[in-house]
N, C-alpha and C positions, 0 to 999 in steps of 0.2 A: 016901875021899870020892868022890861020888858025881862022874864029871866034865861031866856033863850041867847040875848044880847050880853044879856050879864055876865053870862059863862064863859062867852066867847070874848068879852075885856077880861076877864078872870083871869082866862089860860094865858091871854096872851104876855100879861104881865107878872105872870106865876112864878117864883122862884125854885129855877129847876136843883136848886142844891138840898140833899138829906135825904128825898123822900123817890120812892119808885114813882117814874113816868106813867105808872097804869094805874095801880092802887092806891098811891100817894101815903103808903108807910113807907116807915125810916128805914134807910138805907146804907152803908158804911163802903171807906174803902172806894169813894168814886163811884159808885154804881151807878146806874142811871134808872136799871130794873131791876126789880128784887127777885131772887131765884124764885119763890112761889111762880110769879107774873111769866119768868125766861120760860119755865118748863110747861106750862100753862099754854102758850102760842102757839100755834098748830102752823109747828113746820112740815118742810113737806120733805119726804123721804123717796117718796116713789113718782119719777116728773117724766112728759113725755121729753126727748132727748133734745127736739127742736124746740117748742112753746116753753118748755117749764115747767106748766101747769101740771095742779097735783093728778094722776090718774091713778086707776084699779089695777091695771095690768102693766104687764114689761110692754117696753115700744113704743112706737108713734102714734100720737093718736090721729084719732080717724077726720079730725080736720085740718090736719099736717098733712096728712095723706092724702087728701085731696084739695088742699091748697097751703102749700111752703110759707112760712115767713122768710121774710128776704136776709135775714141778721140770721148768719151761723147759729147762731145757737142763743138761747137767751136762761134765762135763771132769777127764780124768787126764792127770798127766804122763809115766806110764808103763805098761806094758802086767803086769801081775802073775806076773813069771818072774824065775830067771836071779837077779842080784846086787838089784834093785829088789823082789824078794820079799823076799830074806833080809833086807832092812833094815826091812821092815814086823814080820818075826817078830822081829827082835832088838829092836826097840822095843816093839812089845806084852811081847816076856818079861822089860823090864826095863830097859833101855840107854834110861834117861826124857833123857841128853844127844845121842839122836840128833832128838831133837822139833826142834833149831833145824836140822840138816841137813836133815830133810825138809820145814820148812818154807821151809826155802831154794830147794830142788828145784820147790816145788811155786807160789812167788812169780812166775815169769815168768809162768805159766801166768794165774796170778790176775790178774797186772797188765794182760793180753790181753785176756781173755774179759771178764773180770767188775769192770769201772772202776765199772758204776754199780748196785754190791752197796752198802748201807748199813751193815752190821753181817754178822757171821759167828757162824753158829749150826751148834757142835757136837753130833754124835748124842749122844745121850745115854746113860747108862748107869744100869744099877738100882745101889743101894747094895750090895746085894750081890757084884754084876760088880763093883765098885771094890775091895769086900776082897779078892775073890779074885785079880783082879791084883795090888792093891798101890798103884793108882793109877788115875786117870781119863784115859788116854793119848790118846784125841781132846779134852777140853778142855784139856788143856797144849799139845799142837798148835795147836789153834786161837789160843788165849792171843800162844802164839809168832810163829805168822803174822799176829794184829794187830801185834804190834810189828813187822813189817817193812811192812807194807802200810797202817799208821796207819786203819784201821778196827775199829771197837769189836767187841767180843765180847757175843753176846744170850743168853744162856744161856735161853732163855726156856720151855724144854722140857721134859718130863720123863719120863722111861718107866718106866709106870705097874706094868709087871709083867714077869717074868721070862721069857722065852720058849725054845722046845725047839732047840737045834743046829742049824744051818739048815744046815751042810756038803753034805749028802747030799739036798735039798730041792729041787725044780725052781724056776722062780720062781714058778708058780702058788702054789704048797704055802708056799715065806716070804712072800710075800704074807697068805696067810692065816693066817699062826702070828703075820706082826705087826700085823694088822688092828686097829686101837683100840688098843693099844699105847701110844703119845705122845700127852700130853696138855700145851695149850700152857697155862701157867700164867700168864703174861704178856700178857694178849692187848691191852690196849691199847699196850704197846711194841713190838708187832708190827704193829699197824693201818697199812696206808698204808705198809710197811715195803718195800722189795728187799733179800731177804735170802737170803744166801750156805751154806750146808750144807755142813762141813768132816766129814770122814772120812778114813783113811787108806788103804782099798780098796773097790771098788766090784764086787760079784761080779755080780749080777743088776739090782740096780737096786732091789729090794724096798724097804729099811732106806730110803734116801733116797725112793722114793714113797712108805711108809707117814709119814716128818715131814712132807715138803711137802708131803705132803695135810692134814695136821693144822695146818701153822701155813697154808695157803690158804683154811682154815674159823675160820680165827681171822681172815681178812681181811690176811695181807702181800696186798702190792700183787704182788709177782713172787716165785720161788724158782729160786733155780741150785743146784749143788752142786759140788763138788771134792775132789778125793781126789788123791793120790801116784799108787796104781796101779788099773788097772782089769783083767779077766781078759778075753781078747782073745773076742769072739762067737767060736762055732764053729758053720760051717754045718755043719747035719746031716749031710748029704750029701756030703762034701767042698767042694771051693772051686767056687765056681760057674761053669760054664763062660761061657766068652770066645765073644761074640755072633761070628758065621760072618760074614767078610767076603764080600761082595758081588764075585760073577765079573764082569769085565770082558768087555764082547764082543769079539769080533775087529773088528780096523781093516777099512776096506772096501779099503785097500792086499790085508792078509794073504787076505780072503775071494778077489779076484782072480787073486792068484797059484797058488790050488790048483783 
């Protein structure tokens, strides 16, 4: 047997009670992650204000700056590496009992940023993307995150057609692969709406401007978004250099003495 297939029946049937979601030691008290695992996660403290994603310096970053996402403001609780990755891949491949861990993960965040969110709208997926997983893994997330955060889920979206692998895609290029894409089927329960855009990573920002721009021409009132992890900017250039502190002049003491 295949043990790549194996793993992925493993997780899926795994019993999520006793043990940490990461390291799979015991755990007390409901936990889902064990404090080694919590502090271990590379959250992100320092985010541009728009994207989220983790940056070096204060501000927007420099592809906010020259190209906006349309969703006010958006927010991850973690940076897309390291053990908060592998939790993204093992729930896309299967492991549908990690959706309440990472919407646990992802609640303080929500209860922070986004109090005056109305309803929580999942990316959506074609029917096809649903067979081929096996499931529709950001609306069971989202689903899970209403029940912690007691706001309703708008399913109000729907993507219209199947689009090409965005992995390899600058954000120009998914931008344009998902151009008209989501079509809001719903538009008076979205009218006059602030509404929240659940995903589980945020790589460029495309996927979340191409809905908020769709349900923003249906008339919500506002759009945020939120996601687990986000993939950290990288400046082109390396990190940006640190502005040259300002020479002090000599004391009119030390000018005297020489």
């Amino acid at each position: 047997m295949d043990k790549a297939w194996f793993r992925k029946i493993a997780e899926r049937f795994r019993s999520p009670n006793f043990t940490c979601d990461i390291c799979g030691r015991e755990v007390f008290d409901g936990e889902r992650v064990c404090r080694d695992c919590l502090a271990a996660l590379p959250a992100i403290t320092l985010c541009c204000p728009l994207c989220g994603r983790r940056v070096n310096e204060a501000g927007v970053c420099p592809e906010c700056k020259d190209r906006r996402i349309a969703a006010e403001m958006c927010r991850s609780a973690y940076v897309y590496e390291g053990e908060a990755a592998r939790l993204v891949t093992r729930y896309k491949d299967g492991a549908r009992y990690l959706a309440g861990t990472i919407a646990a993960l992802m609640l303080p965040v929500l209860t922070r940023e986004f109090a005056d969110a109305d309803a929580l709208v999942p990316v959506p997926m074609t029917d096809a993307a649903k067979r081929r997983r096996g499931f529709d893994q950001v609306r069971l997330l989202a689903e899970t995150l209403s029940a912690l955060c007691n706001k309703p889920v708008l399913a109000a979206a729907v993507k219209q057609r199947e689009t090409a692998p965005q992995k390899t895609l600058s954000r120009r290029e998914r931008e344009k692969n998902l151009a008209g894409c989501f079509h809001v089927k719903e538009r008076a329960a979205v009218r006059g709406k602030t509404l929240l855009i659940v995903d589980d990573t945020l790589t460029t920002g495309a996927t979340v401007h191409a809905l908020a721009d769709a349900l923003l021409r249906a008339k919500a009132k506002k759009v945020y978004a939120i996601t687990l992890t986000s993939v950290e900017y990288k400046y082109p250039f390396g990190l940006p250099a640190a502005p040259e502190k300002p020479r002090r002049a000599p004391s009119a003491a030390k000018t005297q003495d020489r």
